[in-house]
C-alpha positions in Angstrom: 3.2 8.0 7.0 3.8 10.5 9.9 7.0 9.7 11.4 8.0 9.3 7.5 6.5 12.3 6.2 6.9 15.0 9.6 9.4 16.8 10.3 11.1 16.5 13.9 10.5 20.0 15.1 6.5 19.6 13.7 5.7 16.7 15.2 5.0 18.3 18.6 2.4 20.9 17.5 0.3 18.3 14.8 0.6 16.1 17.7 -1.5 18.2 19.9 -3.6 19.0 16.9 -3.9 15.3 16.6 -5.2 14.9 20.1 -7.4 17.6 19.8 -9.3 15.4 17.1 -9.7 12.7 18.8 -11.2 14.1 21.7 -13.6 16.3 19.9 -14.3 13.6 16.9 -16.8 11.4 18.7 -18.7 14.3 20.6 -19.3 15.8 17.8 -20.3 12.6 15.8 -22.6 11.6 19.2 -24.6 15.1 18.7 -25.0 14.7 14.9 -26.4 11.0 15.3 -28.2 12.0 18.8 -29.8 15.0 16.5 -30.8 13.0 13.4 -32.1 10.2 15.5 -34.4 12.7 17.5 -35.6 14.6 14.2 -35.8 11.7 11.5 -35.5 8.8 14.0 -32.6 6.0 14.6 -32.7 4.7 11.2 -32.2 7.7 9.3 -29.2 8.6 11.4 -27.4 5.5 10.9 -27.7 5.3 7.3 -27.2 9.4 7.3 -23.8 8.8 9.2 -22.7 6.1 6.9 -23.6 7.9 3.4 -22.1 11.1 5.6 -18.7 9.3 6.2 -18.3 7.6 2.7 -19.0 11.1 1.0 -16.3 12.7 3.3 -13.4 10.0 2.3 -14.3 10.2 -1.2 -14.0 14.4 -0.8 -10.7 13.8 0.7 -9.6 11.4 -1.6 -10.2 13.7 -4.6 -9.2 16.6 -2.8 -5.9 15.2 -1.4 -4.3 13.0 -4.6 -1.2 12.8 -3.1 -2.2 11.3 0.0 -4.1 7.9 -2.1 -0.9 7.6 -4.0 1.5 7.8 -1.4 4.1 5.2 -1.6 7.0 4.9 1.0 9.5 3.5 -1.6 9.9 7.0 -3.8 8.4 9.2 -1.1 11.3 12.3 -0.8 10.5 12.6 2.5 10.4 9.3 3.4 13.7 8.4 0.9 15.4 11.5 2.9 14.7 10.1 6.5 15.7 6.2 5.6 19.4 7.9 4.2 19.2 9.8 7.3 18.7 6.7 9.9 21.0 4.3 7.6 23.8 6.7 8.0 23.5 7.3 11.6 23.0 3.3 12.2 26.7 2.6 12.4 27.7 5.7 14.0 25.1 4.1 16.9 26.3 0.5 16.8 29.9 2.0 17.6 29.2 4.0 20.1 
């Protein structure tokens, strides 16, 4: 879906934003469990994480339609970038 859906000159900057997700993701989900597990105790703040994470997906999955029915075959973005590689294709295999 991202090299499909992102634009060439955008992919830079959301890749940074990308980055920056994954390195603050996990701290952040250490303190959280690390916190529940010293209030409430270890067992709490496993099945808090888990009923945490499953009410998060199904947020984004009613807040973000688009993204659960994405489909690569009628995709604009996606139609536009195939037409865009097919056409340069032969211009490469000449070259």
């Amino acid at each position: 879906m991202w090299n499909q859906t992102i634009p060439d000159e955008l992919r830079g900057r959301l890749a940074g934003i990308e980055l920056l997700s994954y390195s603050i993701g996990p701290t952040v989900g250490q303190v959280r469990s690390g916190g529940f597990a010293a209030w409430w105790g270890v067992r709490t703040s496993v099945w808090s994480g888990g009923l945490l994470c499953a009410g998060a997906v199904g947020l984004l999955a009613l807040c973000l339609p688009g993204l659960m029915a994405y489909d690569v075959r009628t995709n604009e973005h996606a139609l536009r970038l195939r037409d865009r590689r097919t056409a340069a294709a032969p211009a490469e295999a000449g070259a």
